[in-house]
C-alpha positions in Angstrom: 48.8 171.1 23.2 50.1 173.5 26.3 52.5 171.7 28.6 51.7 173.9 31.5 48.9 175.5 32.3 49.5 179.2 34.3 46.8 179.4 37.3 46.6 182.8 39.1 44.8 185.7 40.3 44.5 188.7 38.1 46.5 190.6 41.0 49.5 188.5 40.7 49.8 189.8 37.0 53.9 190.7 36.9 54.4 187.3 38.7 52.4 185.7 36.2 55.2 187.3 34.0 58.0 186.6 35.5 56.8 182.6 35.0 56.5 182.4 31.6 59.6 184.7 31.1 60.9 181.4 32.5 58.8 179.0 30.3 59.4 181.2 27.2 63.6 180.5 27.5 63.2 177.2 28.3 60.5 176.5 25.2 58.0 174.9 26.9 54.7 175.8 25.6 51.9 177.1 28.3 48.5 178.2 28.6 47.8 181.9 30.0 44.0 183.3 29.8 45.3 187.0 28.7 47.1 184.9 25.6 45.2 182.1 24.8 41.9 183.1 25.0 40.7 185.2 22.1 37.9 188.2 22.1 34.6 187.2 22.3 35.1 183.4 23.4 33.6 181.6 26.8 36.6 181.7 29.3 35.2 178.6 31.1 34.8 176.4 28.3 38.3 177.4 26.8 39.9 176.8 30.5 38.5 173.5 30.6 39.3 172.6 27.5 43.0 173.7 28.0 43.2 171.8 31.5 42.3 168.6 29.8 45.0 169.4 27.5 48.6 170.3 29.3 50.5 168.2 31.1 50.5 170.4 34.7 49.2 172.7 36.4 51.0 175.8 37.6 49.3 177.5 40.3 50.7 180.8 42.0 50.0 180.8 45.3 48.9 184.4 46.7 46.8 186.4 48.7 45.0 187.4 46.1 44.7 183.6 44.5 43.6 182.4 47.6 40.8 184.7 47.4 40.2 184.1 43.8 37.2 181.8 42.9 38.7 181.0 39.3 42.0 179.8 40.7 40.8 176.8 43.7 37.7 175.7 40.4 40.9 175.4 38.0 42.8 173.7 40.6 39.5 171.2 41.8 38.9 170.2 37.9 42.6 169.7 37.4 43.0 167.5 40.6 39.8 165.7 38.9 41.9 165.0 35.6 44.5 163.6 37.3 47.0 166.6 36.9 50.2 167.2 38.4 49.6 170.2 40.3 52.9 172.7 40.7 52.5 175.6 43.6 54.5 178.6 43.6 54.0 180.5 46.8 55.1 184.0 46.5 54.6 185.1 50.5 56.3 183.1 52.9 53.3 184.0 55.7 50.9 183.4 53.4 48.6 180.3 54.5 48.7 177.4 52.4 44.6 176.5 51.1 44.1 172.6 52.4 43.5 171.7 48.9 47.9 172.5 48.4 48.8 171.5 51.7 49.9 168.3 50.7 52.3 169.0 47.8 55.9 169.8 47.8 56.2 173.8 46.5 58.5 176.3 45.5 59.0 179.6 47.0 61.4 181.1 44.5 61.2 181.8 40.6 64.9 179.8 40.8 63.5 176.8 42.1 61.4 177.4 39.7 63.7 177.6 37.0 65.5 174.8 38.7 62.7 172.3 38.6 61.9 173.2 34.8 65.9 172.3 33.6 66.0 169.2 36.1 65.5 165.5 34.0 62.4 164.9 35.6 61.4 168.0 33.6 63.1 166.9 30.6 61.7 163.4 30.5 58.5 164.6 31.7 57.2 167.5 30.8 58.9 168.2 27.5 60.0 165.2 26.0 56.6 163.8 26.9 54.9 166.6 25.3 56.1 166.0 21.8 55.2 162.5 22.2 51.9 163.5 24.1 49.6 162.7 20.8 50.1 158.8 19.9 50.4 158.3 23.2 47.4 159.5 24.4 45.2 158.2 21.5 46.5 154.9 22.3 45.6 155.1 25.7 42.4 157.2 25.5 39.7 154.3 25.3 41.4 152.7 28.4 41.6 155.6 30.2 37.9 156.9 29.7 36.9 153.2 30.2 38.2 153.3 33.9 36.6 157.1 34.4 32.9 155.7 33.0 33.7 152.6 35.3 34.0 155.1 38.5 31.1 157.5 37.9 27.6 157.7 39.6 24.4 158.9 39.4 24.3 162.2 39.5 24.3 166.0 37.7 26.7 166.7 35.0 27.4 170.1 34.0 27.0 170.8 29.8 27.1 174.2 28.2 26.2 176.0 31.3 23.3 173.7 32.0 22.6 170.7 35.2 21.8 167.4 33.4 20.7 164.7 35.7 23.0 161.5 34.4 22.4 157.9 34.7 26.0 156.5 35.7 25.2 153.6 32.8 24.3 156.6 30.4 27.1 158.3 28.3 28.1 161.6 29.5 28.6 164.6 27.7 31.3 165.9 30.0 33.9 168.0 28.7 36.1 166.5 31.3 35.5 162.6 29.5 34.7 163.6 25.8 34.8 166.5 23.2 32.8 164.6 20.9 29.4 166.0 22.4 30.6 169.7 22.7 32.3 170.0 19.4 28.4 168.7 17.9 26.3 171.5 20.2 28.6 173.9 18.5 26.9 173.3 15.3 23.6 173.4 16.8 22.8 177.0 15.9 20.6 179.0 13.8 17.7 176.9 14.7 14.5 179.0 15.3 11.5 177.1 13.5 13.6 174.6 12.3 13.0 170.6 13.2 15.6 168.3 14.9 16.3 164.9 14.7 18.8 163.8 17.9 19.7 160.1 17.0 22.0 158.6 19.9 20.5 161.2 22.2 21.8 159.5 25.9 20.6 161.7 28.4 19.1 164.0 26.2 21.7 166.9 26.3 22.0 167.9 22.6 18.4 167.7 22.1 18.0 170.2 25.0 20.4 172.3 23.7 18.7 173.0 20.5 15.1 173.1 22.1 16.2 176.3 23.9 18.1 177.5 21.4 14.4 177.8 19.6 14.1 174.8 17.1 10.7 174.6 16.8 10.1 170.8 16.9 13.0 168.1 18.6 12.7 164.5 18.2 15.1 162.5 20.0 15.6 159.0 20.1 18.0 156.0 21.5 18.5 152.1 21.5 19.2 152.0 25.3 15.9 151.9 27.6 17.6 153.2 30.0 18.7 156.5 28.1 15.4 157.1 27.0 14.3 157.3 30.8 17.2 159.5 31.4 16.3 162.2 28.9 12.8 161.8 29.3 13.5 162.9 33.0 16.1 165.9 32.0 13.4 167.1 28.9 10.5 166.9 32.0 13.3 169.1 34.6 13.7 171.8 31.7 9.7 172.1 30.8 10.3 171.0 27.3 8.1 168.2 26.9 6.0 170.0 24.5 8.6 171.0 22.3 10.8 167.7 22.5 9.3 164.3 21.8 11.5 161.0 23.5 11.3 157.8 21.7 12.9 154.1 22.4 14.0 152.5 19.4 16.5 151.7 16.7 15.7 153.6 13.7 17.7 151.9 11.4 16.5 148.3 11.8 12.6 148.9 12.6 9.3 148.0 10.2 8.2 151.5 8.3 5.1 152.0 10.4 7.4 153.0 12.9 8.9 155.6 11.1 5.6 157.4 11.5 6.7 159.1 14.5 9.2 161.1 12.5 6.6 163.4 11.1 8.0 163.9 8.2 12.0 165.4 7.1 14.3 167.2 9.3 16.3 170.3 8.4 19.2 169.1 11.2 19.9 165.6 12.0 22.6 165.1 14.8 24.0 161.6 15.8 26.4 161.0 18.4 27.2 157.5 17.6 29.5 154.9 19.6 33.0 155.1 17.8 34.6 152.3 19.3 32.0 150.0 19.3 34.3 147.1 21.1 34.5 149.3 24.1 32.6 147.7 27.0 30.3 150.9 27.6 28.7 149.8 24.3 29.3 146.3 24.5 25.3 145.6 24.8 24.2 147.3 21.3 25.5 143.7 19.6 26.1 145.3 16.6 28.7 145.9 13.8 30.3 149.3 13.2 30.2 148.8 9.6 26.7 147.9 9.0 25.5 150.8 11.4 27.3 153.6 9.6 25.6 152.1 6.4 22.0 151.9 7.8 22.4 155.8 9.0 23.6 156.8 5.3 20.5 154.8 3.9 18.3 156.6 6.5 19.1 159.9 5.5 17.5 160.2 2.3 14.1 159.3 3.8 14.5 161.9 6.9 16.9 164.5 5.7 15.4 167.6 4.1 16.6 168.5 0.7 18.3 171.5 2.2 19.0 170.1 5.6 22.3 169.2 7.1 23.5 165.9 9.5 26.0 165.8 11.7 28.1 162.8 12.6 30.5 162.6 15.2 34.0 160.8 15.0 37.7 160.5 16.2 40.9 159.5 15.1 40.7 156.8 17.5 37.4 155.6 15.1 38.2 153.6 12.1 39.8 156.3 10.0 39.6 154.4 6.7 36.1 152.8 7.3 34.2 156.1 8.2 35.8 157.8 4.6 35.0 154.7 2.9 31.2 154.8 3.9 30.9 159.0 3.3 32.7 159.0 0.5 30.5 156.9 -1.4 27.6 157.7 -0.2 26.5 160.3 -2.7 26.4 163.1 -0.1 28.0 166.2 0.6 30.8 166.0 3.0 32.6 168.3 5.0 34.5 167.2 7.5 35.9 169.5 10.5 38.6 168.3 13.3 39.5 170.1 17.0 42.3 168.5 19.3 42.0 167.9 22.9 42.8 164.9 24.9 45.6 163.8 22.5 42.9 163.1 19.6 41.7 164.4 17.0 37.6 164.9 17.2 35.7 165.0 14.1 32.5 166.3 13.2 31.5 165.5 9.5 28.5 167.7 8.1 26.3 165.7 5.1 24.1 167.2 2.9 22.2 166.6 0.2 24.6 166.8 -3.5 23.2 169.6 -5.7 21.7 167.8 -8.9 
């Protein structure tokens, strides 16, 4: 967790510098791209991922930021999140972008430094940081409740692609969940491989590992109105060949239905509700318990001997439920955790025990 989050143009490099000289004798923690972001990995998805995380926004205000695209996107998506946004202008002439022109900013590195030592700073910035966790898990499920509440129809952006979302549809969105990002990034190695996408919602995973050359995709949901969502994203992205839509529950249906599996799956990936008493699911009916039990009993029918499933969870799930049910299921588990929003995501990998 980074309590502030450095925003700034390449060109203001020294000032950049001269801020978390600040931030480093005060020790509060921060996110800077040249430190943070290691060799090799996607800068937008690990500056998304570290605006969801901090606590504010630091944004040096510059000619050369106000020419920057990077630096008004990081300041749009953190206005979206609800982040307290902290300008620094280093020119007095400089003109202020309309998106800043409402906040109060500094125009020295010691009112900087000032506003960093002051007890707003220490009751809210740092103290809340080390608290930031159980907090935030505690308020997560309200606070995505009221976000899902105020969306609408309309495109959501997902590993660099445009899905077409249903407002009454989960989203994927980086900006609401990790649960859906921290799966995709499991969906590799696919070519000639078949995919079973159970929970698919609009269709985004399914997607995913169609073009990244899974040679057959089956993906299926409970909610009609999913089903019509993804069917209409597969149709945008030409994949209706290679990726099959079905409406059903897989777990409670008569075997004839089953057919429509053609036979096992080498990756299974389910992105199931995890807190099923939350109103977005509140129309599946249905008891936690029992469903984590009918998708280990599916598995032995549908999962191939050397296949892997992928479940997705948080610490906001029933921690001791979710062992209980893996544990004893006879599979191979291996379970792997990421942090962002104040939880923990997990992603749990079954396979088949070797006999």
């Amino acid at each position: 967790m980074k309590t502030v989050f450095i925003s700034y143009s390449r060109s203001d490099s020294q000032e950049a510098n001269k801020i978390t000289a600040i931030l480093k004798k005060l020790k509060i923690d921060y996110f800077e791209d040249v430190k943070d972001i290691q060799w090799g990995k996607d800068v937008q998805k690990e500056v998304k991922i570290a605006l969801a995380d901090c606590q504010a926004v630091l944004v040096i205000v510059s000619p050369g930021s106000v020419k920057s695209q990077w630096v008004p996107y990081e300041i749009g998506y953190a206005t979206a999140l609800k982040k307290r946004i902290l300008p620094y202008v280093t020119h007095e002439s400089i003109e202020i972008p309309r998106y800043l022109t409402h906040l109060n900013f500094a125009k020295t590195l010691e009112a900087v430094k000032n506003a960093f030592t002051s007890t707003w700073a220490q009751n809210e910035m740092i103290s809340r940081a080390e608290k930031l966790d159980e907090k935030l898990e505690a308020k997560y499920l309200e606070w995505w409740e009221e976000q899902n509440h105020a969306r609408t129809d309309g495109d959501v952006r997902f590993e660099g692609l445009n899905f077409w979302l249903d407002r009454r549809v989960f989203s994927p969105s980086l900006r609401l969940t990790y649960s859906s990002f921290f799966a995709s990034t499991f969906l590799n190695d696919l070519e000639g491989k078949s995919v079973l996408d159970i929970g698919t919602g609009c269709g985004a995973l399914a997607i995913l590992a169609a073009k990244r050359k899974a040679q057959k995709v089956i993906a299926i949901d409970i909610d009609p109105v999913a089903v019509r969502n993804a069917k209409r994203n597969v149709t945008t992205f030409h994949l209706g060949k290679k990726i099959k839509v079905y409406n059903g529950d897989l777990f409670d249906t008569p075997d004839s239905l089953f057919d429509m599996l053609e036979g096992k799956f080498d990756v299974i990936v389910s992105n199931l509700p995890i807190a099923i008493k939350a109103n977005a699911w509140s129309h599946l009916d249905t008891d936690l318990k029992l469903l984590l039990e009918k998708w280990v009993n599916f598995l032995p029918k549908y999962l191939s001997k050397t296949g892997v499933a992928y479940l997705s969870w948080a610490s906001f799930g029933d921690q001791q439920l979710i062992k209980n049910i893996l544990s004893n299921s006879g599979f191979k588990i291996k379970e792997f955790e990421e942090n962002t929003f104040g939880v923990r995501w997990q992603l749990f990998e079954v396979r088949q025990s070797e006999r």
